[in-house]
C-alpha positions as CSV (number, residue, x, y, z in Angstrom):
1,X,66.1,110.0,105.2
2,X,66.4,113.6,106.5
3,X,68.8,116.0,105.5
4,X,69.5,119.0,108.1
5,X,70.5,122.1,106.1
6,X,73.1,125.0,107.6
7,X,71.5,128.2,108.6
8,X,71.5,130.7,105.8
9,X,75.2,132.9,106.3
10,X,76.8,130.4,108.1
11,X,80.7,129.0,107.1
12,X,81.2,125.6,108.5
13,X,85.0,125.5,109.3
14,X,86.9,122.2,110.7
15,X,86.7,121.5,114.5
16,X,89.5,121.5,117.1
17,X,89.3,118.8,118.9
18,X,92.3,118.5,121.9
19,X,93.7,114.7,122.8
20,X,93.0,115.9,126.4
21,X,89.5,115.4,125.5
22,X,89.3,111.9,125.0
23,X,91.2,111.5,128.6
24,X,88.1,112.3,130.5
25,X,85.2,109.5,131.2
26,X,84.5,108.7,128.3
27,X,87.6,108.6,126.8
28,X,86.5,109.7,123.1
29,X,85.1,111.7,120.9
30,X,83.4,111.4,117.6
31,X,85.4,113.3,114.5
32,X,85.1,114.3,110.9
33,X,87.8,114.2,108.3
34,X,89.2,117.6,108.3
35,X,89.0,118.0,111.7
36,X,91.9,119.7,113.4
37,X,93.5,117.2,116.4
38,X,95.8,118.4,119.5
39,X,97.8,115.8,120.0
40,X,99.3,117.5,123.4
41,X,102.8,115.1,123.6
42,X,100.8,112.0,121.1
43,X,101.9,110.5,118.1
44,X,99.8,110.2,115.6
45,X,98.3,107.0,114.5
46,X,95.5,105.4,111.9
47,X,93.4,108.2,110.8
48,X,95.5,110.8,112.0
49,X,98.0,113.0,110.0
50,X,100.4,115.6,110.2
51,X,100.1,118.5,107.7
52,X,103.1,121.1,107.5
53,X,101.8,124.5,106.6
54,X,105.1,126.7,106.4
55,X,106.9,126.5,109.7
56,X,104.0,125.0,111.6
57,X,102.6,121.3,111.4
58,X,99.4,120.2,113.0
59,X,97.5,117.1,113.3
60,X,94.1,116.5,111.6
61,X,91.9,113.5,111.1
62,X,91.3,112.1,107.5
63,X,88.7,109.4,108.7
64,X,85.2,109.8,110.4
65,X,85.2,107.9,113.5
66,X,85.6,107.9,117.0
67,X,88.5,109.9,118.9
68,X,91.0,107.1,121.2
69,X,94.1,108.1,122.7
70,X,95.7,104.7,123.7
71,X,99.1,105.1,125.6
72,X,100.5,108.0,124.0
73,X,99.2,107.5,119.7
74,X,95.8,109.3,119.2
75,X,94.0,107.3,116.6
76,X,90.8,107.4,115.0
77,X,88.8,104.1,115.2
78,X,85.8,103.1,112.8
79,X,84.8,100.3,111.0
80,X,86.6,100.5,108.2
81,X,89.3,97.6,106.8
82,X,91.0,98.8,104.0
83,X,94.8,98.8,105.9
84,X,97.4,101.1,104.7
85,X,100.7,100.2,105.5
86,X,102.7,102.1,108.0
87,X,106.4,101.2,109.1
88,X,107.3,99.1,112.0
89,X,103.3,97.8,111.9
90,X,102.9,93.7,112.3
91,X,100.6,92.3,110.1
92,X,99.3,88.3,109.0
93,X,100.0,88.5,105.2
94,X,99.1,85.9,102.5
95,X,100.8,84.7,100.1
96,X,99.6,85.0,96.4
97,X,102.5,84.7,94.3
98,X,105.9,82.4,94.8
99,X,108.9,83.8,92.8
100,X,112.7,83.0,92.6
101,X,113.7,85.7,94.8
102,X,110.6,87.5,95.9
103,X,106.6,86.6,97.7
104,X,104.2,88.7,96.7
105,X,102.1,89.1,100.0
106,X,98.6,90.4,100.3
107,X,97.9,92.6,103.2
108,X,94.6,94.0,102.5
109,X,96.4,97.4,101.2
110,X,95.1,98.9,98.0
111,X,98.3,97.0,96.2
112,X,100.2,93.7,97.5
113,X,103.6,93.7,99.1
114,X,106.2,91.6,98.2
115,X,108.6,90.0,100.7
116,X,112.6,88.9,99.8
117,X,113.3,85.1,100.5
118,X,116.3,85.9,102.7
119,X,114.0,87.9,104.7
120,X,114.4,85.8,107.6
121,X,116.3,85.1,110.7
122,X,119.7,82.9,110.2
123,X,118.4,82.2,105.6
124,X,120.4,81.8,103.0
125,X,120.7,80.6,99.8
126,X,120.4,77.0,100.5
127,X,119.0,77.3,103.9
128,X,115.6,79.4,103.4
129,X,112.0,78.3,104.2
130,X,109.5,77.8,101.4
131,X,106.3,78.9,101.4
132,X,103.3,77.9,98.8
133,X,100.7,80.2,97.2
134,X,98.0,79.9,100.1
135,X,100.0,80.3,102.9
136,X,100.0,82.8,106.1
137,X,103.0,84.8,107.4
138,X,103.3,86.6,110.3
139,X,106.1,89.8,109.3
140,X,106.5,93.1,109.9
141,X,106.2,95.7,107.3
142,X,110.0,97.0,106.8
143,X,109.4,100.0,104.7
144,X,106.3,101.8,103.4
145,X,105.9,104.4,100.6
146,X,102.7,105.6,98.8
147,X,104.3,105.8,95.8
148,X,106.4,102.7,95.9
149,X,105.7,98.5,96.9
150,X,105.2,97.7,100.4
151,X,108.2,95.8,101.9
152,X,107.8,93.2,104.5
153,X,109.9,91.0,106.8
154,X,110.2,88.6,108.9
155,X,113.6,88.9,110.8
156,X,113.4,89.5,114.4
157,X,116.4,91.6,115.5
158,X,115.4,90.6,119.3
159,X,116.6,87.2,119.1
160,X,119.5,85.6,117.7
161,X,117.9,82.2,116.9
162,X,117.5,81.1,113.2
163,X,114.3,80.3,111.5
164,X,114.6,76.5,111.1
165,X,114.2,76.3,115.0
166,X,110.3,77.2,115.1
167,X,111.0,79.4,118.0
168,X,111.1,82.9,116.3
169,X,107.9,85.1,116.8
170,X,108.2,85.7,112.9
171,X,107.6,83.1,110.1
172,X,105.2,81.0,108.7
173,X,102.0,80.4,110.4
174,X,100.8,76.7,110.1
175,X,97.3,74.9,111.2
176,X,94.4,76.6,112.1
177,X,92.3,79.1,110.0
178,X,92.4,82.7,109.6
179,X,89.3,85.4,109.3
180,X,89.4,88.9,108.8
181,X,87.8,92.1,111.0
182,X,87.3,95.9,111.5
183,X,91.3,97.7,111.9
184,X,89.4,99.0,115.0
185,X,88.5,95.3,116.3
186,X,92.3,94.7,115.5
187,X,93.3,97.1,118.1
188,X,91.4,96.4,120.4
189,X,92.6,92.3,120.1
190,X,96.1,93.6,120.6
191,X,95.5,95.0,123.4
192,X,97.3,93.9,126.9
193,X,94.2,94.2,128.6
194,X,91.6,92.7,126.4
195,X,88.7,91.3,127.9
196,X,87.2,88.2,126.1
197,X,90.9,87.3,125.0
198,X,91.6,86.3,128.6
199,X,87.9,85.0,129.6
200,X,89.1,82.6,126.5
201,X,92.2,81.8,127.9
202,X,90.9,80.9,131.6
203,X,89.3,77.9,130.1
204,X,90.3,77.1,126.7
205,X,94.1,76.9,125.1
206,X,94.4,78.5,121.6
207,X,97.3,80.5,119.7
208,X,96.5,83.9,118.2
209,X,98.5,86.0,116.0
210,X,96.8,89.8,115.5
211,X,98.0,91.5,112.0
212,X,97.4,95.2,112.5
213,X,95.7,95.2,109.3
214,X,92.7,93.3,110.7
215,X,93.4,89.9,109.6
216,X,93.7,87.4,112.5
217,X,94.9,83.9,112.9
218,X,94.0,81.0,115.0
219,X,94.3,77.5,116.0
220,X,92.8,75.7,118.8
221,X,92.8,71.9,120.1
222,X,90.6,70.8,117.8
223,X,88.8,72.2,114.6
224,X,85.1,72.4,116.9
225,X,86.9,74.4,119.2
226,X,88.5,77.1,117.0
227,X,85.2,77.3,114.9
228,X,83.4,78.1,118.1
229,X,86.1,80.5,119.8
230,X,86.0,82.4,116.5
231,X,82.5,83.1,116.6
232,X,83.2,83.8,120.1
233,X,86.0,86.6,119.0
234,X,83.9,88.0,116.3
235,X,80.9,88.4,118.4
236,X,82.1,90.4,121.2
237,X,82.9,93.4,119.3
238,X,80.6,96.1,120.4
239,X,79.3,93.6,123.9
240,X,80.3,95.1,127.0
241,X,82.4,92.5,129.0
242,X,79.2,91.2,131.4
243,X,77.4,90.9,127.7
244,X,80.5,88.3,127.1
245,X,80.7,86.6,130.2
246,X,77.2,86.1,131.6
247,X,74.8,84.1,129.3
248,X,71.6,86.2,128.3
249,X,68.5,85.5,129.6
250,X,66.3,82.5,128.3
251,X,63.1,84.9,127.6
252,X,65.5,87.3,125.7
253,X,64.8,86.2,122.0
254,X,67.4,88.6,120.6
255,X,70.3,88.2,122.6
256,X,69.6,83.6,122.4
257,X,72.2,83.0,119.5
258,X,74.8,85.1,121.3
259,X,77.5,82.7,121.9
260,X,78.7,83.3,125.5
261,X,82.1,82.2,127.2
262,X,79.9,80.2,129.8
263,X,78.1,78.5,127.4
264,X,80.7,77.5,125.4
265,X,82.1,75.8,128.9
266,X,78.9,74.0,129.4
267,X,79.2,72.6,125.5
268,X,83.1,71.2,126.1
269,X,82.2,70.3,129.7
């Protein structure tokens, strides 16, 4: 291990780094926390906050990572899965603890959240689903404050229909299995473009629910399938998309236990 000292003299101050820069080929840049970020018309997302100094608030990065602007929120993406709530943010929670009014949910946040029973579309007192200690819910996380419990719920104001007909987006997630990745690998699995999720989808069906704090769920036809297309997922994150769709060569000793997309065809074929 080497360790590269500053010149004698030298201050080392925090870096500007402009959103503009991560538009160019590349499309990002690596940061430090501290690091003072341009967001140019962005809204700050993970890694990113907004300090006020006075009259004057600017942007800078409290994770090391690498610089994305996706749409218009400037994030910082690394490998790290510690999630800490934010408001609006959808995320698969689990349920650890049943009481008479509340579920406590865990959302891999530093504390667990807890969710009302009436939390849902069309509940009441004597209509309201049930949930065990075990299972998985797909909410949204209503409020968030460092200094008080994470709220979380499951009512979708877009639709009108109630939570006994199965067709709300929100609710309980039943069947298949869920595993857990990077936040960054969570983002990219949300989003409308991604690669391997619709290579998948050409020949397999499968459900998937993305939590924005890194904990996916899936279900498949059977339990072969969803074991294989989850080693599939997990796999592709840091493979270029020919890496995922073309099968590596059969001298290539490293890249044999690489499950590809075509290979996985060949097996269910």
């Amino acid at each position: 291990c080497r360790q590269q000292a500053p010149p004698p003299n030298t201050q080392l101050l925090p870096r500007d780094l402009r959103a503009s820069d991560v538009l160019g080929r590349a499309r990002m840049a690596l940061c430090l926390p501290g690091d003072r970020i341009q967001l140019q018309g962005g809204r700050a997302g993970s890694g990113v906050a907004i300090a006020t100094d006075g009259s004057e608030a600017a942007a800078f990065a409290t994770a090391a990572g690498v610089l994305r602007r996706t749409g218009d929120e400037v994030l910082v993406e690394n490998l790290r899965k510690r999630y800490i709530p934010r408001e609006g943010d959808v995320v698969v929670g689990l349920v650890t603890h049943r009481g008479g009014e509340v579920y406590k949910v865990d959302i891999r946040a530093p504390s667990a959240a807890y969710m009302p029973c009436l939390a849902f579309n069309g509940a009441s007192k004597r209509n309201r689903p049930t949930l065990e200690v075990g299972s998985l819910v797909y909410c949204r996380v209503e409020a968030a404050h460092p200094d008080l419990d994470t709220e979380l719920s499951c009512i979708d104001t877009e639709t009108k229909k109630a939570w006994s007909t199965g067709e709300v987006l929100l609710g309980e997630l039943r069947g298949g299995l869920s595993f857990e990745v990077a936040l960054s690998a969570a983002h990219r699995l949300l989003d409308v473009d991604c690669f391997i999720l619709d290579r998948l989808g050409q020949d397999f069906a499968y459900e998937l629910c993305v939590g924005q704090n890194g904990r996916v769920w899936l279900s498949a036809a059977s339990a072969r399938e969803t074991v294989l297309l989850l080693q599939a997922i997990r796999r592709s994150f840091g493979m270029t998309d020919a890496q995922v769709e073309v099968p590596p060569p059969e001298n290539d000793l490293s890249l044999r236990s690489q499950v590809m997309v075509q290979k996985m065809v060949e097996v269910f074929s």
